[in-house]
C-alpha positions, 0 to 999 in steps of 0.5 A: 245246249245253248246259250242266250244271255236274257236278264237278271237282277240279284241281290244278297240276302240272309236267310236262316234255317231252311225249315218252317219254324213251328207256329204253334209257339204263336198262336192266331191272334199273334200271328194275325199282329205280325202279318198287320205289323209288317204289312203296314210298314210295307204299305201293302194295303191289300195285304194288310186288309186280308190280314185284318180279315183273318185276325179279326176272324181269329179273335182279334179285336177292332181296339186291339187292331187300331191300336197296333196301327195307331202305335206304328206311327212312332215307327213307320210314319204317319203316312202309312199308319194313316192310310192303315187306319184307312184300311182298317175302317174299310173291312169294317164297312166290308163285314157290316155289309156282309153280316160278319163279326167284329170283336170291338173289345175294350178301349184303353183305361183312362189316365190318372189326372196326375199321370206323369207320362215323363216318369213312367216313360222313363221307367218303361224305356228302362225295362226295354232297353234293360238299363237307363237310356239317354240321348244325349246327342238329341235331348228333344228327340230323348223327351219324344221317346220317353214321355210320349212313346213309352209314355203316352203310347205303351201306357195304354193297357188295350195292348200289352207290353210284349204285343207292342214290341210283338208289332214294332218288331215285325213293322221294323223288319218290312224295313231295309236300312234299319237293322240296327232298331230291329236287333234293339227291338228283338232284344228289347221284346225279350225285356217285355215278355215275348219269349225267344220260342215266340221271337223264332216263330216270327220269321216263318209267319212273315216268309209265309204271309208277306215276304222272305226279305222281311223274314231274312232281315229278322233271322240275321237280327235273331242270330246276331241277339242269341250269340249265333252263326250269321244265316247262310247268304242266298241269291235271291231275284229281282221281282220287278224284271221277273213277276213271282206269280201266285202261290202254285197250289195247284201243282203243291203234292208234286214239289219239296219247296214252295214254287210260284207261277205267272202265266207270260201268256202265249202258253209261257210260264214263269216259274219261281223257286225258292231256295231248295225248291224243287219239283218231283220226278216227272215225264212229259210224254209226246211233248218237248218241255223247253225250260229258260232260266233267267234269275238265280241258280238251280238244277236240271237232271235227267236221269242217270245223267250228272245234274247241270246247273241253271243260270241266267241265259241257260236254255234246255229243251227236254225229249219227250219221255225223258225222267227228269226233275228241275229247281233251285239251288240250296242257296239261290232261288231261281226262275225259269221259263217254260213251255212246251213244243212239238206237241202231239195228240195225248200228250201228258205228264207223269209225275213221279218220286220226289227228288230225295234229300239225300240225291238233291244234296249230293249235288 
């Protein structure tokens, strides 16, 4: 085996129950806020069209929708609320011109002409932080909070209470750097009616749909309201210096895990783990797979041999005929580069067993 030191970019992350929360605790049209909520704060506008494609499929409506991008600019700015309001207007265009439906549900109830906006802000803050707040370092910034965030804004009944915080939590989770706001807010939402099987159910929707950093920060955030153990902490890779690829459907039955492919062209791919991730027993007959790792931390094992680990600069050149398996680690995810060589004429692969648990944590 040798050795070539090649690139990697890692981080530290926490990521918290290595098993897909059950969704059904949210139902489609919550699901749907999720993806728009975190998108936004993102400023994937692709992501998030696709999102409002879906949601508005699953029942959402176009009040419904514009509200929660409306609301976001208390949290994420108005700049990307805007260019999601944007975005918004353009699956409407979208699905006029195809003939699809869109719900355009009911708008907010109109205010009372001696609506105190002060007084019921007040009142609502309370109920979200569980007691009177004030702040006192910033009197300005405390009216803003109250009389128009918690005023203005929460009191428009086209979303309710528990919808809004089910948006701010999600938007503030596509975040770095604000994990303070989104232990406040995950508490807060218990305040406003989002039940804690809900709050769980989150973190499989955004790792799924928009990104496993965001579902990371909301897990931590989680363990650290219920009075938990911290998730365990990951190794993850730079994106930027490897691509991730696309969802690799085309090769699902064969690995315990998601996996991701990018085609590097020249018949090289790059193939992305995630933690645990791994594929099946397989054989490539009258072909040499060549695999080179170049991010995280994973495995290769032939079989009846000791597992080797992966790292970055580690390069395997594997017989033709040889059993073998290859992922990441419990706690890293991991990239490889493959291709093949010395290939023959009839040369396949043959895929067989799924590495069991049982092997995979023996290692």
């Amino acid at each position: 085996m040798r050795l070539r030191i090649i690139s990697t970019a890692v981080a530290c992350l926490w990521l918290g129950g290595l098993l897909a929360h059950n969704n059904m605790e949210l139902n489609e049209k919550q699901q749907a806020l999720v993806v728009i909520a975190a998108s936004e704060a993102k400023g994937d506008i692709d992501g998030l069209k696709t999102a409002l494609h879906e949601g508005l499929e699953s029942g959402l409506t176009v009040s419904e929708a514009r509200e929660a991008l409306s609301q976001l600019y208390a949290y994420t700015g108005f700049p990307r609320s805007l260019n999601a309001l944007g975005a918004l207007q353009q699956v409407l265009t979208e699905r006029q011109h195809e003939g699809r439906k869109a719900e355009p549900g009911r708008e907010a109830s109109p205010m009372a002409a001696d609506y105190d906006a002060l007084q019921q802000g007040t009142k609502v803050q309370t109920q979200l932080t569980g007691k009177p707040f004030t702040y006192t370092f910033a009197p300005q910034t405390d009216y803003y909070l109250k009389a128009h965030l918690f005023g203005d804004i929460f009191a428009r009944d086209n979303l309710t209470f528990a919808q809004r915080e089910l948006v701010t939590v999600s938007a503030i989770a596509a975040l770095p750097g604000c994990e303070p706001q989104l232990q406040a807010h995950v508490a807060g939402a218990r305040n406003m009616g989002v039940t804690d099987a809900q709050l769980r159910a989150i973190p499989a929707v955004l790792r799924s749909r928009v990104g496993n950093d965001e579902a990371c920060r909301l897990e931590r955030a989680l363990a650290q309201v219920f009075h938990e153990a911290l998730p365990e902490a990951v190794q993850t890779v730079d994106f930027a210096v490897w691509p991730k690829g696309q969802p690799n459907t085309a090769f699902a039955a064969y690995f315990t895990g998601n996996s991701y492919l990018a085609d590097m062209g020249d018949g090289v791919f790059n193939v992305t783990f995630e933690p645990r991730c791994r594929n099946n027993w397989h054989v490539h007959h009258k072909q040499v797979q060549v695999l080179i790792c170049v991010a995280g931390r994973g495995w290769y094992q032939q079989w009846g041999q000791k597992a080797v680990p992966l790292t970055p600069g580690t390069v395997v050149a594997i017989p033709a005929g040889v059993k073998h398996w290859h992922g990441a680690a419990s706690d890293s995810w991991m990239q490889h580069l493959t291709y093949h060589k010395d290939v023959q004429e009839g040369a396949s692969n043959e895929w067989l067993e799924p590495v069991s648990d049982e092997q995979y944590n023996n290692l």
